[in-house]
N, C-alpha and C positions, 0 to 999 in steps of 0.2 A: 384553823387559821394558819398552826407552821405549816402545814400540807400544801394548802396554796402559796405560802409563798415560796414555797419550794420548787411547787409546777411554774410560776411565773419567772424563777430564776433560773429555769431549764430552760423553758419558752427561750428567754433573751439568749439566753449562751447557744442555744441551737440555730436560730437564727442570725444571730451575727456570724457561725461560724461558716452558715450557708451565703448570707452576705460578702465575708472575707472569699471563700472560693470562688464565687461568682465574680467579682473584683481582681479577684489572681488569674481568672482565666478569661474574664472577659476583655481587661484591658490590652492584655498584650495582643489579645486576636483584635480588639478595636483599630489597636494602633498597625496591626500588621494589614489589617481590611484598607488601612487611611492612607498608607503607603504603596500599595498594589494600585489602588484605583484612581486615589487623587492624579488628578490632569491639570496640567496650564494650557494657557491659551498661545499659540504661536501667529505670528506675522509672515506675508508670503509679500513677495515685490513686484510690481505690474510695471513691465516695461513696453511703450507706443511704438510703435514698428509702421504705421499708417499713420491717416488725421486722427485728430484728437478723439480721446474716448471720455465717459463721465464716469466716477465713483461717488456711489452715494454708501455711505460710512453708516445705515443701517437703511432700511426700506423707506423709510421714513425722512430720513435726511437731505436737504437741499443738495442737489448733482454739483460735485466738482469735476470741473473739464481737467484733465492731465495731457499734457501734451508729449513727455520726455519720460519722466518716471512716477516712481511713489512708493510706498510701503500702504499694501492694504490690511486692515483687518478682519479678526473674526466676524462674520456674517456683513462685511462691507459688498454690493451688489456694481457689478460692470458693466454697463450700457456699451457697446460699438453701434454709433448714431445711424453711420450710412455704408456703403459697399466697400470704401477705402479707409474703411476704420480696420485696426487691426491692433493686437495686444500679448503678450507674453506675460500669463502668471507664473514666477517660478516660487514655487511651494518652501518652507521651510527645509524640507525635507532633499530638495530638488528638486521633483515632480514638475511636471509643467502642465498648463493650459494653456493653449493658443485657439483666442479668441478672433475670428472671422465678424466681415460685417453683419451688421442689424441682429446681434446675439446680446442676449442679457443672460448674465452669468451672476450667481450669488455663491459666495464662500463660505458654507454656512457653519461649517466645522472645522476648525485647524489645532488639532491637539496632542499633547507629546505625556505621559506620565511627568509625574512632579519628579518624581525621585529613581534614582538612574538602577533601584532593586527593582522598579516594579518589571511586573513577565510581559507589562500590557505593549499593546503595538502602538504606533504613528495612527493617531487618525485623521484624514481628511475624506471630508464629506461635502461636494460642490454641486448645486443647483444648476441646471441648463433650462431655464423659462422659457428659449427661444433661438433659433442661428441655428449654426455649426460651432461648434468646438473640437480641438484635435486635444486629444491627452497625451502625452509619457511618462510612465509610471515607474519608477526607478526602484534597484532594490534594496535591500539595508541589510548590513552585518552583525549592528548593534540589537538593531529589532524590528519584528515584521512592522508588515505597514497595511491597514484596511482602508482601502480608497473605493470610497463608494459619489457617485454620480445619481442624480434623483432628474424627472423629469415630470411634467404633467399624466405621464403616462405608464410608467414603471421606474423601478430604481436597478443601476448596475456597479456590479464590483465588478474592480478589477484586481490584476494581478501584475508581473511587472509586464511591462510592454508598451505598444504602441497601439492607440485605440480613435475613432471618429463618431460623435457622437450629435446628429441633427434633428433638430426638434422642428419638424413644419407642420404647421395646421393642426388636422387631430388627429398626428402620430409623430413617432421617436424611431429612427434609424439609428443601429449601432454597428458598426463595421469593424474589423480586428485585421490591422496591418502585422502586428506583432504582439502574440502572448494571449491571455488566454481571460474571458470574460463571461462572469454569469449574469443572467437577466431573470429577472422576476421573482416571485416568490413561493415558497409552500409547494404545490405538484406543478405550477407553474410556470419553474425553472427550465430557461435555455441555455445550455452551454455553448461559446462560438469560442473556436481556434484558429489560428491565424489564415489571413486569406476565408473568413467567414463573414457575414452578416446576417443581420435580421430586422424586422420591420414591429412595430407595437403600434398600434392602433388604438383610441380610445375605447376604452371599455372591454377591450379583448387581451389574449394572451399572447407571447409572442410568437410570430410564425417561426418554423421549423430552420435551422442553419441554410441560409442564401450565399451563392457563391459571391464574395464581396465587390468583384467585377460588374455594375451595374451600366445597362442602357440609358444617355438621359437624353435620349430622342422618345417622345411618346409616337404610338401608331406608327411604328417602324416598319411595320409588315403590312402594312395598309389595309388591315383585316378590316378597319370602322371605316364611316366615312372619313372625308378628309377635315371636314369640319367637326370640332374645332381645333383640334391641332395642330391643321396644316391650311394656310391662307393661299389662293390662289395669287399669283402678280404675272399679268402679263402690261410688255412694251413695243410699241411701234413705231418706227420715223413717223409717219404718213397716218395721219387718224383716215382715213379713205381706206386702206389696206383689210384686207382681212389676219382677225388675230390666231394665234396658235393657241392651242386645246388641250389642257390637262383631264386628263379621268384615269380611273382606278380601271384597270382589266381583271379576269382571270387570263392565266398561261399555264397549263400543265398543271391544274389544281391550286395553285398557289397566285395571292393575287400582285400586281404589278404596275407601277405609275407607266402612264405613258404619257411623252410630251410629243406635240404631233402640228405640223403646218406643211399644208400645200397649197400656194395662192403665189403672187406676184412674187418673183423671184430678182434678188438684185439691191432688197431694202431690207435696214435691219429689225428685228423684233427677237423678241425675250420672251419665251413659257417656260412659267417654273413655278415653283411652290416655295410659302417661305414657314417656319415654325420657330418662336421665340423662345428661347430655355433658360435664359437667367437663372445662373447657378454659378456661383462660389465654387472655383476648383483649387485654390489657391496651395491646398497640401496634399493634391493628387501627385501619386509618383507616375501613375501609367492615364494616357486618354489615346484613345487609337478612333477614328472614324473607320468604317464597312459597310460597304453595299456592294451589289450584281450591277453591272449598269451593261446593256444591251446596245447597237446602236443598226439600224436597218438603212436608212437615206440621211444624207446630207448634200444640199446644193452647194454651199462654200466650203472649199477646200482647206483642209486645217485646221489652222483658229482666227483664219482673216489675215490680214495685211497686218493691226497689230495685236495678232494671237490673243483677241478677248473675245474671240465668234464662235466658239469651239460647241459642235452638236449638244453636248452635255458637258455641263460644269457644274461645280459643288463651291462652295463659299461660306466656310466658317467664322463670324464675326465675332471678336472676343476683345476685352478691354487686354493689357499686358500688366506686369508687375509693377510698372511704372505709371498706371491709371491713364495711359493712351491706346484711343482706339485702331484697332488692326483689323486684318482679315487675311486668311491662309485661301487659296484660291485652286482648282485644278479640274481640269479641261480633257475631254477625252474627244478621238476625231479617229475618224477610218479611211479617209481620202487625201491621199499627201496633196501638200500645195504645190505649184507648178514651179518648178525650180529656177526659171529665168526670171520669174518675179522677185524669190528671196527673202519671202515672207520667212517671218523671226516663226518659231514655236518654244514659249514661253509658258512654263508651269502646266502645259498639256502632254500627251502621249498618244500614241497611235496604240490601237487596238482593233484585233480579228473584227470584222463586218459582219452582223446576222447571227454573233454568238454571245454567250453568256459569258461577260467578264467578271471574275471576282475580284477584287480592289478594296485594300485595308493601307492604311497610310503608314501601321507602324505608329512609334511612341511617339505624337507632339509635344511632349514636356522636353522632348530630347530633341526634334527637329527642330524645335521655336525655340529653343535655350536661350540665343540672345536677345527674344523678346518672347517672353515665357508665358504663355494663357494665365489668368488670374481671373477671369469673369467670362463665361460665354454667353454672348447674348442672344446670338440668334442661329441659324442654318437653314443657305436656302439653296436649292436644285433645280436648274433651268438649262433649259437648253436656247441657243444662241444663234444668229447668222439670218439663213433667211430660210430656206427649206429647210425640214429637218422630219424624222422620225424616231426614238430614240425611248427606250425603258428604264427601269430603275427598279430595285426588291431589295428586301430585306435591309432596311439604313439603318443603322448603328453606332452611336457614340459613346465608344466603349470607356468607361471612368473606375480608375481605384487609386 
């Protein structure tokens, strides 16, 4: 009987002394674990720069229209309704989101450590469900910062810089004006640096670094037909008249629009082609238009009496920063006008006859400054007057 209670008064002394050290080293690691990782939640501020935008204060939430400002919260979601919605998140941190139309954007994560020992970074973690969004990603001296972007289709960190991020259909373009961006996961990882892009696809991995310079002219090289990308539009004074003829050629292997009328001379008509592009350029720093344009015959000299008749002409239509519509225009012609007339030549140029002209505009974020592209809607290519023969290759509307 002493025996046992001798073992039961080992028992307890052993174990409470294994209890006490458990206790002595589990707390202080408890409380050093609760200090490292505990997080708050932080607030970022949505400032309207366009028409009004909606926040809904969880997914779930009846939409509040904001017209001027606001303070959003953790996982509050951003609706831009229509084309000339527009919004500036700027992040606790500074960080920004610049939200473009018909984008819904959700904030799903905005978190700082609780307490100014921990080693942890800045986290923000932002949803792109749909649009375009531009990010800036700012750096910190106090403490890194992990900014990760999620989309239907893959998830992207970044690092500091400047990044474009659009979600259409069923895929995710990410583009890198500045710094430096991985995409995907696991062996799936793409790395882009600046001046790179990529494209993610549902259910796929991402394609391999693209020059961030894209075309957003489809069937530029007119390799397909022209339908559907490109609509034919021809016009006549005189329904009696015969029309001018668009078709695809080859020339020297490579294939080539041509617009083409030889019929009653003296009346006016229009062949040309038009394609619709609707696209948000709103934080493009560079858009250049290029093509070949060729021209063989022209019956009117110049671009007509008031320089709108020009063989071939090009016609970019685009809404401006100010949500009115314009159009940037120009006119190519091989036959001067007759000088005792005194025909004006406006927005056209004279070019060699029977050869291949190569023609890039150069940067229209910078020729259009005082009314600056914000929307392209359309781009069409016809030739004008009354006779006419005249080519076109390779059309390209160069965007970054």
């Amino acid at each position: 009987m002493r025996q046992n209670i001798e073992r039961i008064a080992w028992a307890i002394l052993i174990t409470s002394f294994l209890i006490f050290c458990l206790l002595a080293v589990g707390i202080p690691l408890s409380i050093r674990w609760y200090i490292i990782n505990a997080t708050t939640s932080r607030e970022a501020a949505i400032t309207v720069v366009g028409s009004a935008i909606f926040v809904r204060e969880s997914p779930y939430a009846e939409p509040l229209g904001v017209a001027e400002s606001r303070k959003v919260k953790e996982g509050s979601l951003v609706e831009a309704p229509d084309e000339s919605s527009r919004a500036i998140i700027t992040f606790f941190d500074g960080s920004m989101a610049i939200i473009y139309g018909k984008a819904r954007v959700e904030a799903e994560r905005m978190r700082s450590p609780r307490f100014p020992w921990s080693p942890k970074p800045h986290l923000i973690r932002v949803k792109v469900e749909e649009g375009r969004v531009r990010f800036v990603v700012v750096s910190h001296q106090d403490r890194p910062l992990y900014f990760e972007v999620a989309t239907p289709h893959t998830s992207v960190f970044f690092k500091e810089g400047s990044y474009s991020v659009e979600v259409v259909g069923g895929s995710t373009e990410i583009a890198v004006r500045d710094g430096k961006a991985l995409i995907g996961s696991g062996e799936e990882v793409v790395t882009l640096f600046k001046g790179q892009r990529t494209i993610v696809e549902e259910g796929k991995p991402p394609v391999p670094p693209l020059p961030a310079a894209h075309n957003l002219i489809k069937n530029g090289d007119f390799s397909e037909p022209l339908l559907p990308y490109w609509q034919v539009v021809l016009y006549k004074n005189d329904p009696n008249i015969r029309d001018g003829e668009v078709s695809v050629v080859e020339e020297k292997g490579r294939k080539v629009l041509r617009f083409y009328r030889y019929g009653e001379d003296g009346i006016h008509t229009e062949t040309g082609v038009l394609q619709m592009i609707g696209k948000d350029v709103r934080d493009y720093e560079y858009l250049s238009l290029r093509f070949d344009v060729k021209i063989l015959y022209q019956s009117l000299p110049g671009g007509g009496y008031l320089s709108s008749e020009f063989p071939l002409m090009v016609r970019l239509n685009y809404k401006d920063i100010y949500g009115f519509d314009r159009f940037w225009v120009h006119g190519f012609y091989t036959v001067e006008p007759d000088p005792n007339l005194k025909w004006p030549i406006l927005n056209g140029e004279k070019i060699p006859a029977g050869v291949w002209y190569p023609y890039e505009t150069g940067n229209l974020m910078e020729l259009l400054k005082d009314t600056r592209p914000a929307y392209i809607t359309s781009i069409q290519i016809y030739a004008s007057g009354w006779n006419y023969e005249c080519y076109v290759a390779e059309v390209g509307l160069i965007g970054q």
